[in-house]
PAZAPA-4460 file (N, C-alpha, C; in steps of 0.05 Angstrom, whole numbers, plus 32768, in hexadecimal, padded with zeros to 4 digits):
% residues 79
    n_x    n_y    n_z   ca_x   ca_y   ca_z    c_x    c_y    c_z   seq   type   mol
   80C3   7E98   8106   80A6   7E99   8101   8098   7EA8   8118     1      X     A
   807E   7EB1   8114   8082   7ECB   811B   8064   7EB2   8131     2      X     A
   8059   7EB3   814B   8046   7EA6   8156   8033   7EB1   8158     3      X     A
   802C   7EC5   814A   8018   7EDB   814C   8009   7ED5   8131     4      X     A
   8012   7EC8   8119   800E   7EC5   8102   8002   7EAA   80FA     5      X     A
   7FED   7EA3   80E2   7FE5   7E8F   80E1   7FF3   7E89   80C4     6      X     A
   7FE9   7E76   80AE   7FF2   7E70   809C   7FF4   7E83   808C     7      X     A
   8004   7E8B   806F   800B   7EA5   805E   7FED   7EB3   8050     8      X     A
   7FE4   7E91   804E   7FBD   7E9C   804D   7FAC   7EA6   805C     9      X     A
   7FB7   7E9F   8071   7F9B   7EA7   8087   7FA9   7ECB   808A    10      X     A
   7FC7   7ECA   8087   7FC3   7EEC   8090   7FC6   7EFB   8076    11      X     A
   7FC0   7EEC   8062   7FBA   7F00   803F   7F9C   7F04   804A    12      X     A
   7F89   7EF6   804E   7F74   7EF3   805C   7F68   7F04   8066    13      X     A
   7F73   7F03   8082   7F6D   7F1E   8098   7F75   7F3D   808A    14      X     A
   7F8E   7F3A   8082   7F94   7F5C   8077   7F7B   7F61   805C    15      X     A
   7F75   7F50   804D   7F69   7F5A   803F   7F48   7F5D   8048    16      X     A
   7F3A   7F58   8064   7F22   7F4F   806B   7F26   7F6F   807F    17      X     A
   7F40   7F77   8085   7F40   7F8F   8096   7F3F   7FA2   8078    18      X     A
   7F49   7F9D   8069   7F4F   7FB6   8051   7F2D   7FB4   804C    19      X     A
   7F1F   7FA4   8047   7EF8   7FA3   803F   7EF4   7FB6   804C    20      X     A
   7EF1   7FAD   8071   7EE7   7FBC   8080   7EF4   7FD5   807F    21      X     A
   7F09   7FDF   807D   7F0A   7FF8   8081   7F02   800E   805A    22      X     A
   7F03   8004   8044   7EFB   8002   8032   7EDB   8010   8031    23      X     A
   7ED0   8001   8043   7EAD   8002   8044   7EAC   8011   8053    24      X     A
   7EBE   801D   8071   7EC1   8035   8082   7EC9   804D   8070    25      X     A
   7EDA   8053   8063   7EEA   8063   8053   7EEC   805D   8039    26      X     A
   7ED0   8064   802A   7ED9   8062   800E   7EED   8074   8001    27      X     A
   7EFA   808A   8007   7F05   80A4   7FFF   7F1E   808B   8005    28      X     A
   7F2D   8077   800A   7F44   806A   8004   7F40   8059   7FFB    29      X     A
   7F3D   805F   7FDC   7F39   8044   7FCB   7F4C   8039   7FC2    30      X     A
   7F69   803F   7FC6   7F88   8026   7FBF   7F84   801A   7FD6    31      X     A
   7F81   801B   7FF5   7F85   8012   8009   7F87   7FF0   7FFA    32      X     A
   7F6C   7FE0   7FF6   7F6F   7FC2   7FEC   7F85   7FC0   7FDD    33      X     A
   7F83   7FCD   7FC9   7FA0   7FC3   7FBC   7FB3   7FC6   7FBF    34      X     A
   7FC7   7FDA   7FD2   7FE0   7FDF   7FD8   7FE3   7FC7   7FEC    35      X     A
   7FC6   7FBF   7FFD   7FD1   7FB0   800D   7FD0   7F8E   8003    36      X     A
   7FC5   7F89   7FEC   7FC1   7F77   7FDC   7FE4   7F6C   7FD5    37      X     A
   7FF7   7F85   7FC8   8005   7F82   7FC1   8012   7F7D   7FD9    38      X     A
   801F   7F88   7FED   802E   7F84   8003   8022   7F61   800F    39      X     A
   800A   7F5C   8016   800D   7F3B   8018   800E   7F27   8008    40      X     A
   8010   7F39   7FEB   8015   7F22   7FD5   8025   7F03   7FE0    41      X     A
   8038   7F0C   7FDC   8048   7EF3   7FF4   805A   7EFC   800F    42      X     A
   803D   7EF1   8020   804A   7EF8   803B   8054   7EE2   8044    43      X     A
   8068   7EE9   8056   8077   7ED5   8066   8072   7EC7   8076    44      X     A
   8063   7ED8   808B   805C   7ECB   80A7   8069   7ED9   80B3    45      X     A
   807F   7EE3   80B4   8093   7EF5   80CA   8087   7F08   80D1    46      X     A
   8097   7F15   80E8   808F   7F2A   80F6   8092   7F45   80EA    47      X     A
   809D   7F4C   80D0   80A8   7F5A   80C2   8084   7F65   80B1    48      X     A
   807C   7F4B   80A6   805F   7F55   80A4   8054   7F6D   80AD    49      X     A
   804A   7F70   80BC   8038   7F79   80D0   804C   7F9E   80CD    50      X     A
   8063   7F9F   80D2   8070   7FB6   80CE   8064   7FC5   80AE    51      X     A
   8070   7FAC   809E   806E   7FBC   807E   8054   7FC5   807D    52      X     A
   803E   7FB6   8083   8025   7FBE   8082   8022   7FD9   8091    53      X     A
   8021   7FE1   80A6   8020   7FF3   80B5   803F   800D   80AA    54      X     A
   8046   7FFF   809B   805D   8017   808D   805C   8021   8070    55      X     A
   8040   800F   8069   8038   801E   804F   8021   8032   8051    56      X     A
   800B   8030   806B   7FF9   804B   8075   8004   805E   806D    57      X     A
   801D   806B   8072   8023   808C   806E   8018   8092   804F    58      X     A
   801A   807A   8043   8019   8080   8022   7FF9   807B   8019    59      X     A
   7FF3   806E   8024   7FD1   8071   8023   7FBB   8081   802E    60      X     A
   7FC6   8083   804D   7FAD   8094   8057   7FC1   80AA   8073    61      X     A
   7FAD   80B4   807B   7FBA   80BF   808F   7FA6   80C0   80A6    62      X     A
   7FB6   80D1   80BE   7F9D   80DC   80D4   7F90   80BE   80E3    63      X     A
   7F73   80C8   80EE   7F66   80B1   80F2   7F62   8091   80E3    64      X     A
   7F61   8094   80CB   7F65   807E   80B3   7F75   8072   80BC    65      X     A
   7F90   807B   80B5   7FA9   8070   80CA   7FAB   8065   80DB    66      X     A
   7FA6   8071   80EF   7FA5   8066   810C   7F93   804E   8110    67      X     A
   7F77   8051   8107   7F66   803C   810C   7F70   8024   80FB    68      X     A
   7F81   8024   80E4   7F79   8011   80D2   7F9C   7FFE   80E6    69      X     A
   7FB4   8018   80E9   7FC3   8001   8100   7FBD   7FEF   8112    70      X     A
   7FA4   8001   811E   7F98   7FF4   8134   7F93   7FD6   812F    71      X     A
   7F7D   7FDE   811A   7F6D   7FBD   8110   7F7F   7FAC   8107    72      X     A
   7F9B   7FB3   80FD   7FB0   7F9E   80F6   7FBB   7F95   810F    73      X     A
   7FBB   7FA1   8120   7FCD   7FA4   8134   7FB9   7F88   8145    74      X     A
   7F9E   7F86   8143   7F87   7F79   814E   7F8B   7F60   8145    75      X     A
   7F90   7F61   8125   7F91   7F48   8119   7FA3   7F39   811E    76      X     A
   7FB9   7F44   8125   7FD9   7F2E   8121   7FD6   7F2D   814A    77      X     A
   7FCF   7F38   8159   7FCC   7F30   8178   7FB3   7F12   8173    78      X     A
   7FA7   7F0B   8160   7F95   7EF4   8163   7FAA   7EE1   8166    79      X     A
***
């Protein structure tokens, strides 16, 4: 279990409250919510999370999009 992680809800939660915000930043990526919808469908809790998420970007966005939106995951799972 991963100590960086809260219950399978609280981090369906966060990924999808970072997918809003960046959504309302970047309308020009409108799968972003749902690709990432699907990937926390059932999350684990593991540390493995946090990778898949940040390993499905190439397929959604690129460039800055990218980078900022690892960032803000990267922000969420350090809480």
């Amino acid at each position: 279990m991963s100590a960086r992680s809260g219950s399978a809800e609280e981090i369906r939660a966060k990924v999808i409250e970072l997918a809003d915000r960046l959504e309302r930043d970047q309308p020009s990526v409108p799968l972003l919510e749902s690709r990432l919808q699907e990937l926390v469908a059932e999350p684990t809790g593991e540390p493995g999370v946090e990778a898949r998420l940040l390993g499905v970007m190439p397929k959604i966005a690129a460039g800055e999009l990218r980078e900022a939106f690892g960032k803000r995951v990267r922000e969420v799972w350090a809480r």
